[in-house]
DRENKE-943914 format. One record per residue (C-alpha): residue number from 1; x, y, z. Coordinates in steps of 0.02 Angstrom, whole numbers. Layout:
BEGIN
REC   filo       c1       c2       c3
REC    NUM        X        Y        Z
...
***
This chain:
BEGIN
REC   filo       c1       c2       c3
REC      1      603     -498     1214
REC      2      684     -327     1131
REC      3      599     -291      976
REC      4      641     -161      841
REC      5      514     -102      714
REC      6      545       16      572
REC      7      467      144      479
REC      8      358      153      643
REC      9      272      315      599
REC     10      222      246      435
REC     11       27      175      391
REC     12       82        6      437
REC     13      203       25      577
REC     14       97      145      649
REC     15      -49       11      652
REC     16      100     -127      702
REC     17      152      -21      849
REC     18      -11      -25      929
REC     19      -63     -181      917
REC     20       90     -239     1006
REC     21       64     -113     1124
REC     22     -120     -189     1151
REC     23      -66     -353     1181
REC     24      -63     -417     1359
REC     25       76     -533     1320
REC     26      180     -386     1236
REC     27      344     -391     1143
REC     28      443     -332     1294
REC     29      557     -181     1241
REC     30      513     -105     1115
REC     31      618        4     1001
REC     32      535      113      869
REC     33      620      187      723
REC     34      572      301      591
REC     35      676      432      456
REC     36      584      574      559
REC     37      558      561      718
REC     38      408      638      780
REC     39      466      638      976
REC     40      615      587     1085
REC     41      533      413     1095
REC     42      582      359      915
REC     43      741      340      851
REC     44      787      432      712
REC     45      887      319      588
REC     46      887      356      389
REC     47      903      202      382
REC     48     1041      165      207
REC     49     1112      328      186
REC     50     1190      342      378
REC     51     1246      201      506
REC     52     1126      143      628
REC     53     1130      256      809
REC     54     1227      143      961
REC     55     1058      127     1042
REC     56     1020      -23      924
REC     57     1168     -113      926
REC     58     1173     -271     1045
REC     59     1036     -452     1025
REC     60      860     -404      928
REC     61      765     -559      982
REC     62      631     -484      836
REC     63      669     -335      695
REC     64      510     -292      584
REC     65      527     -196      452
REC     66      400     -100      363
REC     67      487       76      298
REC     68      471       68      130
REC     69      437      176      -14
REC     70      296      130     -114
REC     71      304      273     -231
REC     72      286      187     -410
REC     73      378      314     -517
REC     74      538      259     -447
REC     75      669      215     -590
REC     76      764       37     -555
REC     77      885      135     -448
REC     78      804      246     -367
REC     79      685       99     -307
REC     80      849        4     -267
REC     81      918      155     -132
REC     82      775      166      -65
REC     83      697      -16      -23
REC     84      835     -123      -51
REC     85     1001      -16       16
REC     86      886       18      170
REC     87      860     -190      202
REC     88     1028     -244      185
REC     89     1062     -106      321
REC     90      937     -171      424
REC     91      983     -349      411
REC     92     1158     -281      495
REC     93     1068     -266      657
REC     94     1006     -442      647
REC     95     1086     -603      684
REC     96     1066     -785      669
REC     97      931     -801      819
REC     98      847     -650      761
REC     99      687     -692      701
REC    100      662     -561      535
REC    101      473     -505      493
REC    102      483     -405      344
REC    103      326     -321      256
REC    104      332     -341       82
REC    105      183     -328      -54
REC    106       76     -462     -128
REC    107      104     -405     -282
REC    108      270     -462     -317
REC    109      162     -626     -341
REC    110       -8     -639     -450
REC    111      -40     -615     -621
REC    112       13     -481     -745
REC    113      -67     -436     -883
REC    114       50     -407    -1016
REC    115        9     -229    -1018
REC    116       31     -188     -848
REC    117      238     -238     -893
REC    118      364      -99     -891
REC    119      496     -165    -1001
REC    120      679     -244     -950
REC    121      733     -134     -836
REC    122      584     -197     -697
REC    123      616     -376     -764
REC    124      429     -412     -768
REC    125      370     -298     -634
REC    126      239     -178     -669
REC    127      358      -35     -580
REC    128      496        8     -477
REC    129      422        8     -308
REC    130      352     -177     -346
REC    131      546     -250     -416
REC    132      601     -170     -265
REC    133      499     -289     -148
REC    134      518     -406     -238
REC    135      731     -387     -232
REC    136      711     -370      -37
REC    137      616     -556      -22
REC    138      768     -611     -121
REC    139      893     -533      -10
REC    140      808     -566      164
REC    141      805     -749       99
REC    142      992     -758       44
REC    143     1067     -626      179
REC    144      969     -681      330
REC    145     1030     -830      402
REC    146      908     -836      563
REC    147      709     -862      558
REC    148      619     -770      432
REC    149      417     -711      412
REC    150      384     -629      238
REC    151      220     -528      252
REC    152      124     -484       88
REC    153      -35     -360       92
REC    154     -125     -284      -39
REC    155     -175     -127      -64
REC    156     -210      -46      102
REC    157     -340       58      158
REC    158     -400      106      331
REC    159     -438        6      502
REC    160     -606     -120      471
REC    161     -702      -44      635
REC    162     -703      164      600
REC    163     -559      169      439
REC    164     -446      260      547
REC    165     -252      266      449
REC    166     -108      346      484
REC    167     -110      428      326
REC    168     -192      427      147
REC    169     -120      366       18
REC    170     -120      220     -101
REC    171     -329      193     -167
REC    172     -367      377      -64
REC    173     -293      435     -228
REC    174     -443      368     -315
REC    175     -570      412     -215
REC    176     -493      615     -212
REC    177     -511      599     -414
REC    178     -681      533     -412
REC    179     -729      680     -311
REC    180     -623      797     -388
REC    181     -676      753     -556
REC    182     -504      704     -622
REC    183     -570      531     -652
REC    184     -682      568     -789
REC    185     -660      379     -830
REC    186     -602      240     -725
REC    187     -461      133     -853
REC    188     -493      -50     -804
REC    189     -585     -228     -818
REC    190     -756     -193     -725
REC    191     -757     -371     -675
REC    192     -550     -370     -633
REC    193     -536     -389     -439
REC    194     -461     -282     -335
REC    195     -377     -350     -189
REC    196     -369     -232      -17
REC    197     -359     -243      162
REC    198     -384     -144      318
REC    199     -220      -78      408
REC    200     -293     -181      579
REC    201     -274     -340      481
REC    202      -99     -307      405
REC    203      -29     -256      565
REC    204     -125     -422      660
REC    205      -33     -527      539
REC    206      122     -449      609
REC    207      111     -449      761
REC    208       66     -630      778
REC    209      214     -674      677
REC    210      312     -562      820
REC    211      215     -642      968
REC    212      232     -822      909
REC    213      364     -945      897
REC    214      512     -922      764
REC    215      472    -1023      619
REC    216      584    -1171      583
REC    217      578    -1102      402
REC    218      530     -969      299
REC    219      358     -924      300
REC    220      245     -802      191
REC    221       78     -739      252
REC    222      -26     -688      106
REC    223     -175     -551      161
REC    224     -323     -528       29
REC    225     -488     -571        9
REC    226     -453     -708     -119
REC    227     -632     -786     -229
REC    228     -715     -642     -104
REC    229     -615     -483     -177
REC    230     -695     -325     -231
REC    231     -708     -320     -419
REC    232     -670     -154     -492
REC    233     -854     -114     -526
REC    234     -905     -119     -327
REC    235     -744      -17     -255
REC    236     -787      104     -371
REC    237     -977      108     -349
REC    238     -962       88     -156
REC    239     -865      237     -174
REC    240     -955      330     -258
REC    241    -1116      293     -175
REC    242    -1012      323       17
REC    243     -974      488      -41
REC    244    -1133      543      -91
REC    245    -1210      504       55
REC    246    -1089      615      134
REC    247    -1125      754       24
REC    248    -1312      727       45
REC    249    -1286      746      226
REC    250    -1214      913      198
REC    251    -1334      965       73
REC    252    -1217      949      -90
REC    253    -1265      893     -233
REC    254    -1191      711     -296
REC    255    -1055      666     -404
REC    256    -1086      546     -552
REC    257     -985      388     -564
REC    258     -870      391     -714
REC    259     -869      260     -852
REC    260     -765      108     -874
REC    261     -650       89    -1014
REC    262     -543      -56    -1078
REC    263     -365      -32    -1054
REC    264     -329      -75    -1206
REC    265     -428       49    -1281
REC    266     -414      194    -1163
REC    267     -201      153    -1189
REC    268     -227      133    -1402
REC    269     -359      288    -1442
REC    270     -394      398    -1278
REC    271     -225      414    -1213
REC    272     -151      489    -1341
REC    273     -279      619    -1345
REC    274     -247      662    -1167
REC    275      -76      661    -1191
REC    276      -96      791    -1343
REC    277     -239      905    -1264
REC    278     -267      897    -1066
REC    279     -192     1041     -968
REC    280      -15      989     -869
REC    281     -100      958     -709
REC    282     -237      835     -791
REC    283      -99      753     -884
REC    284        3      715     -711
REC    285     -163      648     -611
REC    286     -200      524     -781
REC    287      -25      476     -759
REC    288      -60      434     -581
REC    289     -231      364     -604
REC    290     -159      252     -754
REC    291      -38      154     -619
REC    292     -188       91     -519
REC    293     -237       22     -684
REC    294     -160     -176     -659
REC    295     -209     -165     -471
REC    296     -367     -124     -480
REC    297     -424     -246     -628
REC    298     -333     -385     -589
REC    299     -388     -566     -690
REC    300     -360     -673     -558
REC    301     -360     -637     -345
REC    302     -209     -696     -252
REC    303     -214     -853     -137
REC    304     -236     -783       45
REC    305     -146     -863      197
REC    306     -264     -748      287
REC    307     -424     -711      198
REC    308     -512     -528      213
REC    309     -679     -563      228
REC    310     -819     -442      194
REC    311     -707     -310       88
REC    312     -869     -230       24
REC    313     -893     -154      226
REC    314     -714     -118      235
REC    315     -713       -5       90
REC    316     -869       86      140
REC    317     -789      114      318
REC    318     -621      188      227
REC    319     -724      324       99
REC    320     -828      376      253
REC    321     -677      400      359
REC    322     -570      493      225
REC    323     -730      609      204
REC    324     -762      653      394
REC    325     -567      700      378
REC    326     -563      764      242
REC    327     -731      874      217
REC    328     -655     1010      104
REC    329     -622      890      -25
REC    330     -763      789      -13
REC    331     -880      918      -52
REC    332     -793     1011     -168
REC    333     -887     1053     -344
REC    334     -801      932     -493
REC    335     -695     1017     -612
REC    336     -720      929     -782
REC    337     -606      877     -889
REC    338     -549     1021    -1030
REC    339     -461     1021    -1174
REC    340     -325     1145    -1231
REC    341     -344     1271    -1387
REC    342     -215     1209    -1509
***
């Protein structure tokens, strides 16, 4: 079976790679492909802005594709050149007998909160990144004549055993302002849920889709944690409480968790404030913090295919893993919040 995967360097094809790897029963060849190759054992491809390399032309019995760019400050087209150009290049490669696994978000279903809406231009999207995804689940659908697996995670954090990733992003972002003291409040529903997943899980929902049987139609696998979701309240104080026991260990005094405030009244009184008074660098990380916002606090869980069970452990395991790697920050003295001399 010759199998391509891109964005292979990337937190989930990193996680995909391996687990194929693992498996006894294996995907046969294996091509990897990534924008920057790390070694002569991945293909380098940007994949949308240049043709593919002659090494994967020919039959792809399986193409998964996770690149992607989840930044969520993408404008409609910058989010189009670089999720959905990059797919329709992709689906070149692939034929009618080519079965298509493509990793998409599960947030392109759900509920949104009229406030987490970003006008026309994201035609009821809360961003570019998430229109984007949900463009490419439009086009694989219409473009891809052969048998198709639609993947949908949450928000992903670190393997379930020892929180190992292949690189922080995403919810790290929260836990380096809780530390940092950037989040002097957390902007949310305390009882909202917050749907995430460990990168072992995503990447096991993958790889069975590669390892198994075509499917006679199109199927979507759906990865959360469903009625058993963290709400807001516990990521954050699981957090909180992981990283002090770090800094206890190292003799540092703790951080204090931040308070919750409404969205609607953090968007109607504080944010102006901040907008007026906070220094340029607070101003960008409340701009970044304000994005997790919908995701974190959401009113209703999604519907797993494939439930994440015990998301209270996995969160612990990610926060103690991002603070063995990242010690300098995790003990680091708060800087609080100031306000500028007008």
């Amino acid at each position: 079976m010759r199998t391509l995967v891109t964005g292979a360097t990337g937190v989930v094809g990193t996680e995909v790679v391996d687990r194929l790897r693992a498996d006894p029963s294996g995907p046969g060849s294996l091509t990897r492909v990534a924008r920057r190759a790390p070694d002569a054992e991945v293909t380098t491809w940007n994949i949308g802005n240049e043709p593919p390399p002659p090494e994967l032309s020919g039959h792809w019995d399986v193409i998964v594709h996770t690149a992607a760019s989840t930044r969520w400050t993408m404008s409609r087209a910058e989010a189009r050149a670089a999720n959905v150009d990059p797919l329709r290049a992709v689906l070149s490669l692939a034929d009618r007998d080519t079965h298509v696994v493509h990793v998409s978000t599960a947030y392109v279903g759900g509920v949104r909160a009229p406030e987490d809406l970003r006008g026309a231009e994201f035609e009821g999207y809360r961003n570019g990144y998430e229109w984007s995804k949900a463009a490419c689940e439009s086009v694989v659908r219409e473009e891809h004549g052969g048998p198709l697996t639609i993947v949908r995670p949450p928000l992903i954090v670190g393997r379930r055993d020892d929180g190992r990733i292949a690189r922080f992003s995403g919810p790290y972002t929260i836990i380096h302002a809780l530390v940092s003291g950037l989040a002097a409040v957390v902007v949310g529903d305390p009882d909202g849920y917050a749907e995430i997943s460990p990168v072992d899980e995503v990447a096991e929902a993958v790889a069975s889709a590669v390892l198994a049987a075509p499917p006679a139609a199109p199927r979507v696998e759906v990865i959360a944690g469903g009625g058993g979701s963290l709400r807001l309240s516990a990521m954050i104080g699981i957090a909180c409480r992981t990283l002090n026991e770090f800094r206890a260990h190292h003799g540092v005094a703790p951080i204090e968790q931040p308070p919750f405030v409404p969205p609607a009244t953090w968007n109607r009184f504080f944010l102006p404030l901040a907008n007026q008074y906070l220094s340029p660098f607070q101003h960008h990380a409340v701009q970044l913090l304000a994005m997790f916002q919908s995701y974190t606090s959401m009113s209703s869980p999604f519907e797993p295919t494939r439930t994440v069970h015990d998301p209270e452990a996995v969160m612990e395991t990610a926060v103690r893993h991002w603070a063995a790697r990242k010690p300098r920050l995790a003990l680091a003295q708060p800087n609080p919040w100031t306000l500028l001399a007008t």
